[in-house]
N, CA and C of each residue as an Amber inpcrd file, in Angstrom:
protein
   450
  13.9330000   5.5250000  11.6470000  13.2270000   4.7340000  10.6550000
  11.7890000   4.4960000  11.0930000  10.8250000   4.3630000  10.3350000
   9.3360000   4.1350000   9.9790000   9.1670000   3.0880000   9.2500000
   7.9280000   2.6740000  10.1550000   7.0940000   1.2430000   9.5370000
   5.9650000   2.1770000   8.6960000   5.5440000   2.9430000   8.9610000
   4.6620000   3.5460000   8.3310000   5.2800000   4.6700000   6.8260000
   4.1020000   4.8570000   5.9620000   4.6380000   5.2250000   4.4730000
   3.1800000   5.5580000   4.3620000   3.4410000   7.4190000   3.4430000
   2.0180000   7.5130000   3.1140000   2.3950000   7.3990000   1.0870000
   1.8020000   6.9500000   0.2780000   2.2590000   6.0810000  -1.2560000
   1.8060000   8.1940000  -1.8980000   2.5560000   8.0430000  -2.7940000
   2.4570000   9.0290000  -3.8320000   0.8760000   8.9510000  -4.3750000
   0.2490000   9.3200000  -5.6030000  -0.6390000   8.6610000  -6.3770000
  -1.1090000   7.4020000  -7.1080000  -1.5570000   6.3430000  -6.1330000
  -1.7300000   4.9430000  -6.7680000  -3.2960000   4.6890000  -7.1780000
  -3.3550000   3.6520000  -8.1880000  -4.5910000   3.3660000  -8.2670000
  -5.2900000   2.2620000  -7.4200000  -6.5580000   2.3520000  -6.4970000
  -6.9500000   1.5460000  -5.6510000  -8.1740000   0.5680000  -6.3140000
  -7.7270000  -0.6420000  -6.4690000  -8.6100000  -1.8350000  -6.1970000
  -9.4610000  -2.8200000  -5.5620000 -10.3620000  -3.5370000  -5.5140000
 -11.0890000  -4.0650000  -4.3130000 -11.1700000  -3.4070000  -3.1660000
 -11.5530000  -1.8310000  -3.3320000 -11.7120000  -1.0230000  -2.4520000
 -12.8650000  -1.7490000  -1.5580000 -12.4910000  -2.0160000  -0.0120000
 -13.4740000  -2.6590000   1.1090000 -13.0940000  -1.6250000   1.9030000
 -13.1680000   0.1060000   1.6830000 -12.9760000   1.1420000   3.1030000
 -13.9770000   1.3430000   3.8690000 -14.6690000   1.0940000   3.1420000
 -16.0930000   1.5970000   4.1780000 -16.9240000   0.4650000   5.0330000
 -17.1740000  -0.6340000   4.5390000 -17.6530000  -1.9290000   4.9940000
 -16.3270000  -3.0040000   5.0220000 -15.9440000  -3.6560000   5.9550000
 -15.4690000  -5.1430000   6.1380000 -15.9480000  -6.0250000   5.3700000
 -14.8100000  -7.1080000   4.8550000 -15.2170000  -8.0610000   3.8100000
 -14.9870000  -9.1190000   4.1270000 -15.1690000 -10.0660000   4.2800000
 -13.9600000 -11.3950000   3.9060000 -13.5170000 -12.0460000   2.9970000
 -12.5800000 -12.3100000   3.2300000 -12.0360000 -12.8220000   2.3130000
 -12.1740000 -14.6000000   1.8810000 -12.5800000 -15.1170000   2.7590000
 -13.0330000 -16.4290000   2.5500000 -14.1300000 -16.5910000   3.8260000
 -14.9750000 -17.6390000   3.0930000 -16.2170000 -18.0910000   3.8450000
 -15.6400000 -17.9710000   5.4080000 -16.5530000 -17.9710000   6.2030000
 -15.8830000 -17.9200000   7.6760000 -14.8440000 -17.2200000   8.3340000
 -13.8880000 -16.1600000   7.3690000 -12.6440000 -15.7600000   7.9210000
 -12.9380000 -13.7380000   8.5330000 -12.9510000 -13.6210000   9.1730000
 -13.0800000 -12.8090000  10.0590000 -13.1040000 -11.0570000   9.0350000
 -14.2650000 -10.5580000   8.7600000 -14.1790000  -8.9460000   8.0670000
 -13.1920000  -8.0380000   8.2450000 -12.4630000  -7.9860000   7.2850000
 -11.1270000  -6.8380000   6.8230000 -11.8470000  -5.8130000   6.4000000
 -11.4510000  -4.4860000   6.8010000 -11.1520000  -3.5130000   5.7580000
 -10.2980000  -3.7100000   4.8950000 -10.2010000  -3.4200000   3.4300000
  -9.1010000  -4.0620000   2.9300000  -9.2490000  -2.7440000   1.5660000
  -8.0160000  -3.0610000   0.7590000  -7.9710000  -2.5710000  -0.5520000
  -6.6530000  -2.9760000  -1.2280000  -6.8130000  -2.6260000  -2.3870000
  -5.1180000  -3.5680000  -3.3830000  -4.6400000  -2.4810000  -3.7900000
  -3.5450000  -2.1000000  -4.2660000  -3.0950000  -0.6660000  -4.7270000
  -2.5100000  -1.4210000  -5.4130000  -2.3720000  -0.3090000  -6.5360000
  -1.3820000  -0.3960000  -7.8720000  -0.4810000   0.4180000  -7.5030000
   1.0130000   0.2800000  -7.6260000   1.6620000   1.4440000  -7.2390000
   2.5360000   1.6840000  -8.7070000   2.6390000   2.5420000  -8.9700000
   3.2290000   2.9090000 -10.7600000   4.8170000   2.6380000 -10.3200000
   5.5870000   1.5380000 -11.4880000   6.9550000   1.6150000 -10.9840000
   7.6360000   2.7430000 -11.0310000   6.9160000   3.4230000 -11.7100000
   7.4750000   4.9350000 -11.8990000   7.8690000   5.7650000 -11.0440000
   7.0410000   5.2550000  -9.6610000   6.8620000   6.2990000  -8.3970000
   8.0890000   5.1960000  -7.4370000   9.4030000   5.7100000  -8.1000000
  10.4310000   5.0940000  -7.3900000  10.7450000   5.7050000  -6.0800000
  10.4400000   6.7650000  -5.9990000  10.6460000   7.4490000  -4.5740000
   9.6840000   6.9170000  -3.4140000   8.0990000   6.8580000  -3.5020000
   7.7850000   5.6940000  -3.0990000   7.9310000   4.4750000  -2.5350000
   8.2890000   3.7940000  -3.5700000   8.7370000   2.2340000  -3.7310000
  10.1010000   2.2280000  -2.6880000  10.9840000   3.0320000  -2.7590000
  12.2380000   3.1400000  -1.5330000  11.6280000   3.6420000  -0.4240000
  10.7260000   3.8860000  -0.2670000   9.7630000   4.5180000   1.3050000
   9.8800000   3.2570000   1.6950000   8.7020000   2.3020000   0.8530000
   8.3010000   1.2710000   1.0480000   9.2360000   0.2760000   1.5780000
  10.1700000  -0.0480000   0.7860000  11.5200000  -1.1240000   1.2170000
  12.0180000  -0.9770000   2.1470000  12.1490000   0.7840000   2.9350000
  12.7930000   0.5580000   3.9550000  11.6190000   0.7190000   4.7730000
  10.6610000   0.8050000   4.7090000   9.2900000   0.6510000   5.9060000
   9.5580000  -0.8510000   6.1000000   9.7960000  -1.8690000   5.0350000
   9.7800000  -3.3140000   4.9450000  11.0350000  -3.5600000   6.0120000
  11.8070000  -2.9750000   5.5910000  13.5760000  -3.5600000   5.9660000
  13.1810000  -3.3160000   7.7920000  12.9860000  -1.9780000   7.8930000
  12.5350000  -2.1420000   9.2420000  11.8860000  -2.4220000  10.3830000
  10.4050000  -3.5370000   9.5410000   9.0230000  -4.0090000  10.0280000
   9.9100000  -5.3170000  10.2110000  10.9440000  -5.6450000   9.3190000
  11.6450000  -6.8930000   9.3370000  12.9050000  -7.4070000  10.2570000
  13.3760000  -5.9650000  11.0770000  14.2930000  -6.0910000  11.9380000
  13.7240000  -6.0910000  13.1220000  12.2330000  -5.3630000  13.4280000
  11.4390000  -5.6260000  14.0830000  10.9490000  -6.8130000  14.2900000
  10.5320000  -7.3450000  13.6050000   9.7020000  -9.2340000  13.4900000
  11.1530000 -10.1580000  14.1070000  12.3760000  -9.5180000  13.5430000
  13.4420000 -10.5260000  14.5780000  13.5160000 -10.3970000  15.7790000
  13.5070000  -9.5090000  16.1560000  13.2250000  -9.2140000  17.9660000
  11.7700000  -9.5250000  18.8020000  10.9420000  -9.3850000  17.7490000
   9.7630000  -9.1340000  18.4550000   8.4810000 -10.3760000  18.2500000
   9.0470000 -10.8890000  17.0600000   7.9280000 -12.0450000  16.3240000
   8.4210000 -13.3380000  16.2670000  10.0640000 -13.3320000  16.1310000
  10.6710000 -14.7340000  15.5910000  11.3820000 -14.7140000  16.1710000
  11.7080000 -14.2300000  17.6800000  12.7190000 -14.9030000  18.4030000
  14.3580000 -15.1050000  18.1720000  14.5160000 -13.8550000  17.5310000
  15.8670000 -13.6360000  16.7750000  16.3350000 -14.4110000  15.7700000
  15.4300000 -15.2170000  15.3240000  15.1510000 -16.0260000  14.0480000
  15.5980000 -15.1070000  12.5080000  15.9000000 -15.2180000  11.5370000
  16.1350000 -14.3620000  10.5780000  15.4810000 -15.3220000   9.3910000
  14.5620000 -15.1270000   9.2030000  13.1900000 -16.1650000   7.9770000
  13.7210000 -15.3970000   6.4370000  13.9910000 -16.1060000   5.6110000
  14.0600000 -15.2420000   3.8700000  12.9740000 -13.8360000   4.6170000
  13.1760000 -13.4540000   3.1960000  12.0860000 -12.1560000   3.6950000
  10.9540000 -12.2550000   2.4860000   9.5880000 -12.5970000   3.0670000
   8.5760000 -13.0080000   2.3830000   7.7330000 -11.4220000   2.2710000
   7.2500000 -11.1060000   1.5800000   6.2850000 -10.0150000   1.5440000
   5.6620000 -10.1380000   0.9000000   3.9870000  -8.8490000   0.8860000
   2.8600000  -8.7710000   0.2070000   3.2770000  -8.0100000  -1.3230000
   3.9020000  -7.8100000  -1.1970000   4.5330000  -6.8970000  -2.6640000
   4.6570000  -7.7130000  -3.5860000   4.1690000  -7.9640000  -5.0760000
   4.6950000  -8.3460000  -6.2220000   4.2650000  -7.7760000  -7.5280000
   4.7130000  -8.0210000  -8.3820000   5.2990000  -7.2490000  -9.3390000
   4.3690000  -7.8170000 -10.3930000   3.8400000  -6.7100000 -10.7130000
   2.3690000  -7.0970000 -11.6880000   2.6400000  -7.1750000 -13.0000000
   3.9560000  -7.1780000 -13.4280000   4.5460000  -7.5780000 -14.6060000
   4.6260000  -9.4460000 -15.0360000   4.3120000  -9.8910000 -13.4640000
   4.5170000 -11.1180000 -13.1450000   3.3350000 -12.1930000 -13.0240000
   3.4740000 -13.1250000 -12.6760000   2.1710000 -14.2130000 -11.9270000
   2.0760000 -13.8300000 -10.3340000   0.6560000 -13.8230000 -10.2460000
  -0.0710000 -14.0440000  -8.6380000   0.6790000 -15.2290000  -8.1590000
   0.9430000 -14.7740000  -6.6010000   1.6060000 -16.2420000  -5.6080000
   0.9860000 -17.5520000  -6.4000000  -0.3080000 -17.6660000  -6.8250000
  -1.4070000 -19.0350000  -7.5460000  -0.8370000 -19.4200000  -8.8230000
   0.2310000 -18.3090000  -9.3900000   0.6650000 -18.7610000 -10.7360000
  -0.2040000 -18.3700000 -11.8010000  -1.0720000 -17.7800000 -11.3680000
  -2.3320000 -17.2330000 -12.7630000  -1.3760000 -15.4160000 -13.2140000
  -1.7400000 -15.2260000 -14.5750000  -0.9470000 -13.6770000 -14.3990000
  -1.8850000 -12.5270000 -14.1290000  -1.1310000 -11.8580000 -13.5380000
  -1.9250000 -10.5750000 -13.2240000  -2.6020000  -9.8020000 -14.1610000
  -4.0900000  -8.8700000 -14.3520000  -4.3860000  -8.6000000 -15.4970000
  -3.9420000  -7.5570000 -15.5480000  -4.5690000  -7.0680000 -16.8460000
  -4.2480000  -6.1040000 -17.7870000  -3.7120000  -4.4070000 -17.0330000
  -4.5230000  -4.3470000 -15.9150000  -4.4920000  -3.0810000 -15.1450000
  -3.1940000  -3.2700000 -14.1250000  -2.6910000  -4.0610000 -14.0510000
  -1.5740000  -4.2360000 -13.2440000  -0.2060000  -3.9190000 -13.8050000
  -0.1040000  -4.4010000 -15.1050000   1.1640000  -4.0270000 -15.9880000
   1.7170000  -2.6160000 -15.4330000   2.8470000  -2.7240000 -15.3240000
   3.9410000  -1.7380000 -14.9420000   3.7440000  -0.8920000 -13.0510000
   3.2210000  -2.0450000 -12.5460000   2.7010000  -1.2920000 -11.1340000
   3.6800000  -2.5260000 -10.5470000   3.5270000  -2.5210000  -9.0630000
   3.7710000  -2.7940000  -7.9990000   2.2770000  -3.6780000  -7.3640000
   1.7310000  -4.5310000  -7.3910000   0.3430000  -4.3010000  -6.7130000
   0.9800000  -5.6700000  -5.0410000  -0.0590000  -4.7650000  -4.1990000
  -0.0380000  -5.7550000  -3.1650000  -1.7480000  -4.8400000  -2.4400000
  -2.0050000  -5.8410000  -1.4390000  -3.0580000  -5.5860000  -0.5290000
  -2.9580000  -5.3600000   0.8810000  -3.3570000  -4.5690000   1.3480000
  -3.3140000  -3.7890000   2.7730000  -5.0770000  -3.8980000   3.6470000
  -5.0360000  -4.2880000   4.9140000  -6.0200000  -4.7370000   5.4820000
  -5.7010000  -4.0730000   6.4860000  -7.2880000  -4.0330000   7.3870000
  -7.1840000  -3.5050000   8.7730000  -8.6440000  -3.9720000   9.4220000
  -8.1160000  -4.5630000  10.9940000  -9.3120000  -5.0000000  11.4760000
 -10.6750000  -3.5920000  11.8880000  -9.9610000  -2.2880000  12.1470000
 -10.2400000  -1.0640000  12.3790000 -10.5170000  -0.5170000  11.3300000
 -11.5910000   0.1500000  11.2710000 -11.9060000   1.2960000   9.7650000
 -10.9810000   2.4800000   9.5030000 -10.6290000   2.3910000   8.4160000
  -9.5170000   3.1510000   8.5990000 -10.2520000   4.2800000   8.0850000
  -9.4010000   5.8430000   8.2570000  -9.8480000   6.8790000   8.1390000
  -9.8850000   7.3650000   6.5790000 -10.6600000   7.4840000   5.8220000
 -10.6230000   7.8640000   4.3920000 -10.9580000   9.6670000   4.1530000
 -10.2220000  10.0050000   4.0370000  -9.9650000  11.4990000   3.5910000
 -10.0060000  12.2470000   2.4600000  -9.9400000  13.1280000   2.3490000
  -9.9840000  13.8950000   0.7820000  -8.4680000  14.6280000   1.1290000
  -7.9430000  15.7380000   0.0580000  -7.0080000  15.7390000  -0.2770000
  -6.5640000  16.9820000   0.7030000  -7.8050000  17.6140000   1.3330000
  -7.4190000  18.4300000   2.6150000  -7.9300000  17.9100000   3.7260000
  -7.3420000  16.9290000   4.0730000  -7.8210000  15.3470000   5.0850000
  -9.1820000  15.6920000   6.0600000 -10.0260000  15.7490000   5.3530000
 -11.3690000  16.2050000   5.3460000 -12.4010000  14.9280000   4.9090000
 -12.9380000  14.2700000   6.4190000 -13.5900000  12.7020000   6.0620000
 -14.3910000  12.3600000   4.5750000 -14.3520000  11.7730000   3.8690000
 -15.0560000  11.4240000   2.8870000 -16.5150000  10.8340000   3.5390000
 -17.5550000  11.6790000   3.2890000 -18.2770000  10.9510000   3.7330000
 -19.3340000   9.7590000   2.6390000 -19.4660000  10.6090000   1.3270000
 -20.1100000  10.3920000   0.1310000 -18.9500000   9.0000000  -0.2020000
 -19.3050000   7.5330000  -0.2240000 -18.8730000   6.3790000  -0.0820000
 -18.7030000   6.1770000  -2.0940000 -19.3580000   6.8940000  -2.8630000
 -19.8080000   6.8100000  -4.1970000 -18.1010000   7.1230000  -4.3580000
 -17.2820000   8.1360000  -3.7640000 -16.0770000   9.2810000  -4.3140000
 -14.5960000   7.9460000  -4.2560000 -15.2300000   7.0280000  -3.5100000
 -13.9800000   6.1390000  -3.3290000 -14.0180000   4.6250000  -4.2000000
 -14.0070000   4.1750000  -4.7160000 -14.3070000   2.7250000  -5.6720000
 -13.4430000   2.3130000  -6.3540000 -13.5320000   1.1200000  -6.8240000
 -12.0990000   0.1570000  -7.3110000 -11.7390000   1.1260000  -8.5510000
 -10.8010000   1.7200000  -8.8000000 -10.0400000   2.0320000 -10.0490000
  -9.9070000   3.8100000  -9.8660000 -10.6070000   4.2730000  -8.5620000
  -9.7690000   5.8590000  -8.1820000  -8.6470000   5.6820000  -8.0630000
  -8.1490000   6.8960000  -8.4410000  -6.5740000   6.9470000  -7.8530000
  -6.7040000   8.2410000  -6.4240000  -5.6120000   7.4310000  -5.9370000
  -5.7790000   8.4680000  -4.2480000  -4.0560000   8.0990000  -3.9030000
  -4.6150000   8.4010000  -2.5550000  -2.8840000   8.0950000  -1.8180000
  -3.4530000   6.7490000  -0.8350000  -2.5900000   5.7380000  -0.0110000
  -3.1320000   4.9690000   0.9830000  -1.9250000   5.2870000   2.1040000
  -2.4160000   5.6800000   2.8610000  -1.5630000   5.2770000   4.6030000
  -1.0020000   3.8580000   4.7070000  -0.0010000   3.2560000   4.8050000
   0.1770000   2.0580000   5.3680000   1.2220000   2.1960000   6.2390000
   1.0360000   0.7940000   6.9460000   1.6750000   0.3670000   8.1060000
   2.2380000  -0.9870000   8.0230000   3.5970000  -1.0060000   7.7710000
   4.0470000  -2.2340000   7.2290000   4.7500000  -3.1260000   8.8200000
   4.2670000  -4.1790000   8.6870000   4.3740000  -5.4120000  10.2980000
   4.9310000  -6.7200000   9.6850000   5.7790000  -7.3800000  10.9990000
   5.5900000  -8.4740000  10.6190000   5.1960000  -9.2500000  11.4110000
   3.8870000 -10.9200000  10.7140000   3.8670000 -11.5810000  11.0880000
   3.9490000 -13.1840000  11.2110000   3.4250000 -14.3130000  12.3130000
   4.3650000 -15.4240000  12.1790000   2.2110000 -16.3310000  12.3510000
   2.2350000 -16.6330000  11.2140000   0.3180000 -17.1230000  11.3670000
   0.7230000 -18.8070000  10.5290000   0.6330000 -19.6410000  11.3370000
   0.2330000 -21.1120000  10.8410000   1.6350000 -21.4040000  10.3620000
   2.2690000 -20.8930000  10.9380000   3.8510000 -21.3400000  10.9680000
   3.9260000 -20.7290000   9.6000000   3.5640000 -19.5270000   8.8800000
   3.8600000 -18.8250000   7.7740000   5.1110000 -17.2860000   8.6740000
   5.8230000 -16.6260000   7.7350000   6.7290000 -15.3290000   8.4800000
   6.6700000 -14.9370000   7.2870000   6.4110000 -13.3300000   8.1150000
   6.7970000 -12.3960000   6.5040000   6.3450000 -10.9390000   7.0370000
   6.3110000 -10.4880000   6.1390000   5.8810000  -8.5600000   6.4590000
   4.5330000  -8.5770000   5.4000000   3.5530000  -7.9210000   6.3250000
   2.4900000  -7.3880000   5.5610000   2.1040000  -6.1610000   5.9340000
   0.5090000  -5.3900000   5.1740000   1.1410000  -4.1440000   5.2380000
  -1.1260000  -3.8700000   6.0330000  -0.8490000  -3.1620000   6.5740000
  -1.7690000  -2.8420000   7.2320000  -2.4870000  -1.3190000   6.7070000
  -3.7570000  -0.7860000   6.7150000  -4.1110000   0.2880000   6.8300000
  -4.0580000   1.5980000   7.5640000  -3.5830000   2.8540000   7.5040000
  -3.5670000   3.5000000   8.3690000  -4.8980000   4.6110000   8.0030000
């Protein structure tokens, strides 16, 4: 089993690949981006769950002290409301969306993994593939699996 999953064709949002962002005043520059993942791409989506299931048997041994926490994740369902209770818009319907960060720049490629260098080819609403790396962690007495950049 693998923590890591490379996604079929998703559409990418708040693309931050090239420059670090933050996300709130003072909080430390992510690479970051949001993917839409089409529920369609069910083969995918079972990559994903068991990248989760096993970032999560991991976090019991390794994060929580053989602790077993609900299982919280970055994944929700854009058919739905944001964790804030506001609903997700219009571009989200029938996806999967969650967000993936990395303190490291992650490597952005073309489709014969050939560096992108032209920064114009990547922007919120391409569709591409994303590398992730799904972890879990235990921050301000919060537990859960999130999903990292590869």
């Amino acid at each position: 089993m693998s923590t890591n999953v490379t996604t079929g064709e998703v559409r990418r949002s708040y693309v931050n690949l090239f420059q670090p962002r933050a996300q709130q005043e003072g909080a430390e520059p992510r690479y970051s981006v949001t993917v839409l993942l089409p529920k369609s791409d069910t083969a995918t989506y079972q990559r994903i769950q068991a990248a989760i299931q096993e970032a999560y048997e991991k976090g019991v041994v390794e994060k929580w002290n053989g602790a077993r926490p609900p299982l919280k994740t970055t994944i929700h369902d854009g058919d739905g409301v944001r964790p804030s209770g506001d609903p997700f818009g219009p571009e989200c319907k029938g996806h999967w969306v969650f967000t993936a960060s990395s303190k490291q720049k992650p490597e952005v490629v073309d489709a014969n993994l050939n560096p992108i260098i032209d920064q114009s080819k990547v922007y919120s609403g391409v569709y591409g593939r994303v590398n992730l790396n799904f972890f879990a962690y235990q921050q301000s007495g919060n537990r859960g699996i999130s999903a990292g950049l590869g």
